[in-house]
N, C-alpha and C positions, 0 to 999 in steps of 0.2 A: 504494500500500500504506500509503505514512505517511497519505495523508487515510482511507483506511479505518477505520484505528487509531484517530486523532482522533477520529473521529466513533463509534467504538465507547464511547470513554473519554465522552465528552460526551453520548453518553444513555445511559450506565451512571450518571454523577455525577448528571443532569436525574433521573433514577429514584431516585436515593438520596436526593435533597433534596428531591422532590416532597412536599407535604405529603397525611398520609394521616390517618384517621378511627381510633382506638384505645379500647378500653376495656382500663385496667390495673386489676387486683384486689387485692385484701390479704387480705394471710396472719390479721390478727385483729383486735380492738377493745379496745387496752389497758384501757379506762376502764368495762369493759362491767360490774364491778359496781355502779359506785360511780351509773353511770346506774340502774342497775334497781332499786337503793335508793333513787329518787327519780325513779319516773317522770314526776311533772309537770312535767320538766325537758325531757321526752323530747317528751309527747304530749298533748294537753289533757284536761279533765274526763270531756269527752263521749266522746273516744276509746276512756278508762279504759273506760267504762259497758258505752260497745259491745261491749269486748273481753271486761267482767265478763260479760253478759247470754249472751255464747255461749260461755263456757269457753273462751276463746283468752287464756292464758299470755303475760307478756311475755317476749323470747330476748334476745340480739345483733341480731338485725336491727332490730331497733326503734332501737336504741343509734348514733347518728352516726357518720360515719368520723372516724376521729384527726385533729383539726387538725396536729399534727406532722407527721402522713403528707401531708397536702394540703400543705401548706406547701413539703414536697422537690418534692414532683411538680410544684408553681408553678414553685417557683425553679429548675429542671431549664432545663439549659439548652436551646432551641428545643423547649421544649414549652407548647402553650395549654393549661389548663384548663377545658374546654367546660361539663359538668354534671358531676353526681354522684348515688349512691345510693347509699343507706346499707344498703336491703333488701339490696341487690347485692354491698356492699361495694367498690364501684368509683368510678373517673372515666373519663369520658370526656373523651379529649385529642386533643389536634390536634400536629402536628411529621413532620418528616423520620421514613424509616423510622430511621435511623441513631440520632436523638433518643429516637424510642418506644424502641430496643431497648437503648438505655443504660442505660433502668430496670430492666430484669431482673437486673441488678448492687444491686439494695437489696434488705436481708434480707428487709423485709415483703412486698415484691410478690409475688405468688403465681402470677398468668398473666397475661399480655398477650396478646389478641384483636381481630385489624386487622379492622376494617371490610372490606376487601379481602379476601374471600375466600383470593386466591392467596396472600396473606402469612402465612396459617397452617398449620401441619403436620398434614395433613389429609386426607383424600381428597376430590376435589374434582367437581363436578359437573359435564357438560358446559358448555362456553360458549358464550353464545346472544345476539344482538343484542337490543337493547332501548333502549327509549326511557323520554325522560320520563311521568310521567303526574303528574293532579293526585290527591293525593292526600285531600280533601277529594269526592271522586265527583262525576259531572257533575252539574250541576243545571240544568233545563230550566223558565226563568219562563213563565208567562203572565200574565196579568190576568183571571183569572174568578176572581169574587167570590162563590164560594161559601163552605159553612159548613162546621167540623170534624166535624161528626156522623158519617157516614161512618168515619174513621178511630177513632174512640173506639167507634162502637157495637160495629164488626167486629168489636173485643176483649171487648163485655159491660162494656167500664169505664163505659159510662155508668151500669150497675148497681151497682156500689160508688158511683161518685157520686152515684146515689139515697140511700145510706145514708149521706153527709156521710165516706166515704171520698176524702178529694181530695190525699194526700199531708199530710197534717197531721203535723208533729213528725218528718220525712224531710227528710233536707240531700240533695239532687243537685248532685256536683260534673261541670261541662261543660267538658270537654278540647277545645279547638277552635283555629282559625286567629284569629278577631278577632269581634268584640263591639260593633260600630257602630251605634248608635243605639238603646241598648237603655238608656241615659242618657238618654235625649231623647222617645221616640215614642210613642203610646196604648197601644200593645196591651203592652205593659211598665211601664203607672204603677201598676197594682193591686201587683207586684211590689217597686215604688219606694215607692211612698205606705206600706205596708205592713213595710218592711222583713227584705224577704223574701230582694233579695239581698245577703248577708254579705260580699261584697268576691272577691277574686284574686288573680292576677299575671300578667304578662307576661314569661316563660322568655324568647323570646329579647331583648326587648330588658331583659331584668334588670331594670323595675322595674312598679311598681303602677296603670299606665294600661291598661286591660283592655279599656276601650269604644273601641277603635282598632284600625287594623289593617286587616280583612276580614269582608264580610256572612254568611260561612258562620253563624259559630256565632250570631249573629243568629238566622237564621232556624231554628238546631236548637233553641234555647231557646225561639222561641215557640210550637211544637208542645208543649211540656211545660208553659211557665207563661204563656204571654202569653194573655193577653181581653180580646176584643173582640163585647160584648154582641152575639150574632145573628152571629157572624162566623166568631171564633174562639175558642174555648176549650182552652184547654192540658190533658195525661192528669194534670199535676199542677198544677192552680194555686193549692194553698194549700201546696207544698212550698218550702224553703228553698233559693239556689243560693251555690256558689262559681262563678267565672266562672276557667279558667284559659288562656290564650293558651298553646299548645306547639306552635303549624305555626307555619312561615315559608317562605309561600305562593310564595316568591322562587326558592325551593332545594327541591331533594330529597335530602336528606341524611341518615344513620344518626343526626346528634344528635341530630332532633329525636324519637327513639325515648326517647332519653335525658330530655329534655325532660320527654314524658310521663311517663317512670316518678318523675321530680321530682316531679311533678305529683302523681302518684296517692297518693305518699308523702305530701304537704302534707295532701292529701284526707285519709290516714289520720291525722294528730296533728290536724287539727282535728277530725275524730269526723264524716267524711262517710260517708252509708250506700249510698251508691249512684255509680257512674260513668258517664256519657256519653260514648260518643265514637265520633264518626262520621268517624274516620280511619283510614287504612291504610297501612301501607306493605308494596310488593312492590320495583318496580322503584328505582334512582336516577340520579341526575345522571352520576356514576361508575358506568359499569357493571363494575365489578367488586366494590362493594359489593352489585348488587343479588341477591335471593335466587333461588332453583329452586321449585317448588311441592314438593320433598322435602323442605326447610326449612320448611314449615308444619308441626312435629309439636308443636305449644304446649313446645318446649323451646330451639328453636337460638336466635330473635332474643331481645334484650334486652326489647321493648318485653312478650314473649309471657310472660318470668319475672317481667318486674315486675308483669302484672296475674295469674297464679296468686301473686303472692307478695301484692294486694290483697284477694284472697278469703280469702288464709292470714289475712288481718289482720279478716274480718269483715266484709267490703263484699260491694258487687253488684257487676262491669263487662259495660255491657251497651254492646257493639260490634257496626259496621255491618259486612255480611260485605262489602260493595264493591260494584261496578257494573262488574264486567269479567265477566260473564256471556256476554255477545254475542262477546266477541275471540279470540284465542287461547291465551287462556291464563285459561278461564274461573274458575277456583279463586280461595279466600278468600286474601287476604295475610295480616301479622299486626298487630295483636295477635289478630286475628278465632281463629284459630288456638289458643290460649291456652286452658291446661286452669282450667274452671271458669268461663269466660265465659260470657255471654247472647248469641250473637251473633246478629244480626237480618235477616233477607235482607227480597226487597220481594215484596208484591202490588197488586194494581190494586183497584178499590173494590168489585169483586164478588169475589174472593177467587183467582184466578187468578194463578198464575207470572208475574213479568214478566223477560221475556228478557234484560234489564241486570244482572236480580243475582247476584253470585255466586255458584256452587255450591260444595259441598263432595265428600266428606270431608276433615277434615284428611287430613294424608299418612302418621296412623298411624291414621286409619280410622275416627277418632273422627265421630259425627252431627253435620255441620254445615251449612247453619245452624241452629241451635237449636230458630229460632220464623222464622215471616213474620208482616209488619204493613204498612201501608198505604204503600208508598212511590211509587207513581205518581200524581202530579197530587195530592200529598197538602198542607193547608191549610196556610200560612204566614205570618207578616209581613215583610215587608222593610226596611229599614233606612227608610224612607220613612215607616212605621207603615201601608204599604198592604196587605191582604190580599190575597193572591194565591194560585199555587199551584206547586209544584215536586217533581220528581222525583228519586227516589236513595234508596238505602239511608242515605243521611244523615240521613231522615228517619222511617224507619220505625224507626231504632234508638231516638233519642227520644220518639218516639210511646209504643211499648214501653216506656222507663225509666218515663216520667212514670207506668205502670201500676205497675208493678215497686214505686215511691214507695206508690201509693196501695193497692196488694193490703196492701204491709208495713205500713203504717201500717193497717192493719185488722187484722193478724196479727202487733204489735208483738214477744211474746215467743217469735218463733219465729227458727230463725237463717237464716243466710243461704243455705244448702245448701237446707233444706228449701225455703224460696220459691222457688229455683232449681227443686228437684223437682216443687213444686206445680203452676207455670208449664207446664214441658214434660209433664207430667202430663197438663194441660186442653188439650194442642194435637190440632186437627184429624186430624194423625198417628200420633200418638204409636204406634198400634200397629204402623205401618207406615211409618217415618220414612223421605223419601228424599233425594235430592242437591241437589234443589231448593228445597225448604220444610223439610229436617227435619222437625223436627218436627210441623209445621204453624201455623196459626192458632192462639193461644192464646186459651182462654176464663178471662178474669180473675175472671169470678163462679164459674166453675167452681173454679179454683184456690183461691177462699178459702174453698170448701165444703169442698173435701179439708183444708185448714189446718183450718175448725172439727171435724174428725170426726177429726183424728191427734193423738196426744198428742207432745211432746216429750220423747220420753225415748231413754237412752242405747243401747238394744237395737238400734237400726240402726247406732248407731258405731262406727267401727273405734278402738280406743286405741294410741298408739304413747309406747312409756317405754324409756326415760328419755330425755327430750328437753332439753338436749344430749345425745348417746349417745354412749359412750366407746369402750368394745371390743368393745358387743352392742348390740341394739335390740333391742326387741319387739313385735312385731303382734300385737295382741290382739283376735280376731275376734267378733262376734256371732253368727256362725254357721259350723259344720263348712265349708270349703273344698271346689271342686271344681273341678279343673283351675286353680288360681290360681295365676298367675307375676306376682310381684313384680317391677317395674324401680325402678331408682335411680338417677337423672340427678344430676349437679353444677350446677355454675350456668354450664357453659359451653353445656348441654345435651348435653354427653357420656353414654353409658350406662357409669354407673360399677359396679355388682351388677345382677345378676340368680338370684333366688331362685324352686324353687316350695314355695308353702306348702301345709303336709300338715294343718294341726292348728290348733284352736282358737284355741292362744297357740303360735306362732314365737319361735325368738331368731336374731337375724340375726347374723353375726358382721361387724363393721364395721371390726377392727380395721385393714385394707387401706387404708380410705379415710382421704382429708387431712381435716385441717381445714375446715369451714366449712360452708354452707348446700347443701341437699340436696333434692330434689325425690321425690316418689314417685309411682307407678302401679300398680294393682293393678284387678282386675275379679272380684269376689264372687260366685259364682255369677250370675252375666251383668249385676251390677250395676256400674260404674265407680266407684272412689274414688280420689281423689288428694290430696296431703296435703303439708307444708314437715319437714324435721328441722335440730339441726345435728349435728356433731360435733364432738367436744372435740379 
């Protein structure tokens, strides 16, 4: 009975001191005026422009977190400080459960969310064995030496690059595991010679060596920029790149969700117009961080707010839906998931499904994947500067940006919604979108015919005032409503309101809700809008 006991007390303690995975949030951003009197403090020139060009307001979330606040949570005893985001208002920390829950004793923290499912007050989902997987999607080399034509024409983008639409005056930032040889090899010196790429960083090891690491994102950036006269030609080779390291190929862990949304943030104050990334996460190391395919509704994971909170801010992210198509658990991971994404499933070079990519719908129904693009046996370089060829939605997502670069840079003054529309607009499906292709094959020339014959203007927009909103909001619709139910997520992706609108202009009353950053959903007569608030 005493050894019993012992050994109850000794993995009761082993469990309390285990180190687990934590995002802790705050209550506010003391300094958040004196930032937004001087946002060049915040965000660079170009940023500003992007943000003037489509009417997106600076908030708090643009505004850093409180070094004060970072400072406790450092000096906290047995706690790591991992990442952080400012969109989010959070850190991601490492420590004993005992450690994370100390924090919830300081005024500003507002909620603490374990990676561990089970360690949240919650309903929980069933649980299910699971393994590792790579998150980076398989990729299958050969050595045939063929050329990119195929992958470029399937989309009509060799049609805009008839017209010296090649991404001109478009920044693509590339979220990826490593960058090997793209300092060094031919199909990357037009890039170099040119100064095309702006520089990066390397999230987990904290500093500025980006061309190391891992061949993936190598080979995603030569699909978009690299040329190799008669070989390969990139969908954007006259666009501009950031290069940003956020996998760590070693682990499968929730940071690196964190990671990215660093990342994407970086992207935003340098004035990037577009994201890649041909990453996913479903499963991890820990299975009890890993997620359920009912957690894809672009609201539960981190990595899925931070890229709707990327489009709140005026970009593109166009993500790979995966290559778990053939297994059991065929569905997108996230950020693929993520309302307002581009995300990418694959076909083959005649335009056909291929059984590796993942299907959809998200798990609240939403059309996914978006678009299909070339991803089997689609043209490459390798860290070698050899062309070859590989498979995976890791490739067909960039295939697609480098267009996305080059439609916009044709349709400079139009915002990022609408190229989004344009896009799925020209696919293959669009009238008949289904689990496989969504939307279908996009036609790029098609798309920038629909940009030159719509005007920009406000009649399709929804306006939402006063943003921050205190004890009401207001939906102000473009057209009479018809069966429209408003949801309103937090940023833990909880459904905080649910309203249905009757009327042109709603006022919502919000005085129930806390402080802070707020997500919306709504569907316009069969049309989808989604949208960022906060409250005061």
């Amino acid at each position: 009975m005493k050894k019993l006991l012992f050994l109850s007390i000794f993995i009761f303690l082993s469990n309390v001191n285990a180190q687990e995975d934590a995002w802790v949030y705050f209550t506010d951003k003391p300094n958040t005026s004196t930032y937004i009197a001087s946002p060049l403090t915040m965000l660079s020139q170009r940023a500003l422009d992007r943000r003037a060009m489509q009417n997106i307001n600076l908030d708090a979330t643009d505004v850093p977190i409180s070094q004060a606040y970072i400072n406790q949570i450092k000096n906290a005893t047995g706690i790591t400080v991992m990442a952080k985001s400012k969109w989010l208002n959070a850190l991601h920390i490492r420590g004993s459960v005992a450690a994370i829950a100390a924090l919830s004793s300081l005024s500003f923290v507002s909620a603490i969310k374990y990676a561990n499912h089970s360690l949240n007050a919650r309903l929980h989902s069933p649980k299910h064995k699971t393994k590792a997987v790579n998150k980076q999607l398989s990729v299958d080399e050969t050595y045939n030496y063929g050329n990119s034509a195929n992958q470029i024409q399937q989309l009509n983008g060799h049609l805009l690059h008839q017209q010296n639409f090649t991404g001109n005056g478009k920044i693509i930032a590339v979220l990826d595991s490593g960058f090997i040889g793209v300092d060094a090899v031919q199909p990357f010196q037009n890039l170099q010679t040119n100064n095309q790429i702006l520089g990066g960083y390397n999230f987990p090891d904290r500093n500025t060596n980006f061309y190391t690491r891992h061949n993936h994102g190598t080979m995603v950036l030569s699909t978009m920029g690299g040329f190799t006269d008669n070989q390969l030609v990139g969908t954007a080779p006259n666009a501009k790149y950031y290069l940003f390291i956020t996998e760590d190929v070693l682990s499968e862990n929730p940071v690196e969700e964190s990671y990215w949304v660093e990342a994407a943030e970086r992207a935003d104050s340098l004035g990037v117009d577009i994201i890649n990334s041909s990453l996913g996460y479903f499963e991890y190391d820990n299975p009890t961080y890993t997620y359920a395919y009912a957690d894809m509704n672009g609201v539960k994971s981190f990595a899925s707010r931070g890229a709707a909170m990327a489009f709140a801010k005026g970009m593109i992210c166009v993500i790979s839906a995966g290559n778990s198509g053939s297994t059991s658990n065929p569905h997108i991971g996230t950020p693929a998931d993520a309302f307002n994404v581009l995300t990418v499933g694959a076909v083959n070079s005649t335009g056909a499904y291929v059984s590796f990519s993942s299907i959809g719908p998200s798990a609240d129904g939403r059309v996914k994947p978006d678009v299909v693009a070339k991803g089997a046996n689609a043209t490459v370089s390798n860290t070698s500067g050899t062309i070859t060829t590989a498979s995976g939605t890791s490739f067909s997502s960039p295939i697609t940006a480098g267009m996305v670069a080059s439609l916009w840079s044709a349709l400079p003054n139009k915002t990022n919604a609408e190229i989004l529309q344009y896009i799925k607009q020209s696919g293959s499906n669009y009238a008949t979108p289904n689990a496989e292709m969504g939307y279908g094959i996009p036609n790029f020339m098609a798309a920038y015919t629909l940009g030159l014959a719509q005007e920009n203007t406000l009649s399709s927009k929804i306006i939402v005032y006063p943003n921050p909103a205190s004890t009401y909001i207001t939906f102000q619709l473009p057209e009479k409503p018809t069966d429209c139910i408003l949801y309103i997520y937090d940023t833990l992706g909880r459904l905080a309101l649910q309203e249905t609108l009757t009327h042109v202009t709603s006022q919502i009353n919000t005085s129930n809700l806390g402080r802070g950053t707020y997500f919306y959903e709504l569907s316009l007569n069969g049309k989808p809008f989604y949208g960022v608030f906060l409250k005061d």
